[in-house]
N, C-alpha and C positions, 0 to 999 in steps of 0.2 A: 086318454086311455094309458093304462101305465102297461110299461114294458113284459109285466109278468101276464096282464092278460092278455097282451098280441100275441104272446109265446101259447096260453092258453087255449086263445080260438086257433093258432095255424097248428096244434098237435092235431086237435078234433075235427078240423079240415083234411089233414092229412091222415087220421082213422076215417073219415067217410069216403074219403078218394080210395083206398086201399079195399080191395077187390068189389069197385065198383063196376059197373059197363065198361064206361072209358077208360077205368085202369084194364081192364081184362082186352081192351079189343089190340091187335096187332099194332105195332108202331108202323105208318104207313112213310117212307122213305123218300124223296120228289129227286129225281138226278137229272133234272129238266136242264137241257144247257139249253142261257139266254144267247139268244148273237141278236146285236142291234144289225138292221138293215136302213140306212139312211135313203130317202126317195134320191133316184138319180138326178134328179135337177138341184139340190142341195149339195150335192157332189160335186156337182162342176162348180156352182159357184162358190164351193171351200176351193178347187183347182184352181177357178181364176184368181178370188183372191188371195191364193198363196204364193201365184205363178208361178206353179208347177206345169212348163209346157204341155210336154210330155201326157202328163195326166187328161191336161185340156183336149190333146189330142185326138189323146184313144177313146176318150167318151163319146166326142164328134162322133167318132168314125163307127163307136155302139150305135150313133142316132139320138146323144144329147141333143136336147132342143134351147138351140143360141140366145132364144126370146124367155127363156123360163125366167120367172121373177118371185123370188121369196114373200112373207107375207107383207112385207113393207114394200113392197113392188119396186126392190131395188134387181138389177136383172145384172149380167154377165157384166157389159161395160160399167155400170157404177162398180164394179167388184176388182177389175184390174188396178193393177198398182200403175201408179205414176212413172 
C-alpha cells in the first residue's frame, strides 16, 4: 500500500468517525487511584528478609503468623539473613 492511500483510507476514517455515536457520546474520565495491598504474610517475609526488626515486630504484635510460607514454601527462617 503506498503512502498516498494510507493517508487516503485514515481521511475517510476520520469523516466517518466525525459525528458518529462514539464521537458524539461524552468523554468518560476514570480518576480511579490504584494502591497495591500486598497480603500480610508477604510482608513479613519482605521484613525478615530485609531485617528490618522493628517491622518484624509490629506485624507479630498485628498477629503476623511465624509459620506463613510463600509459594515455594520458603517461610520466615529460610528468609532471615545470615
Amino acid at each position: 500500500m503506498k503512502m498516498a492511500d494510507a493517508k487516503q483510507k485514515r481521511n475517510e476514517q476520520l469523516k466517518r468517525w466525525l459525528g458518529s455515536e462514539t464521537d458524539q457520546e461524552p468523554p468518560v474520565l476514570k480518576k480511579k487511584k490504584t494502591k497495591v495491598k500486598f497480603d500480610d504474610g508477604a510482608v513479613f517475609l519482605a521484613a525478615c528478609s530485609s531485617g528490618d526488626t522493628e517491622e518484624v515486630l509490629r506485624l507479630l504484635d498485628r498477629g503476623a503468623d511465624i509459620n506463613y510460607a510463600n509459594v515455594d514454601g520458603l517461610t520466615a527462617l529460610h528468609q532471615t539473613l545470615p
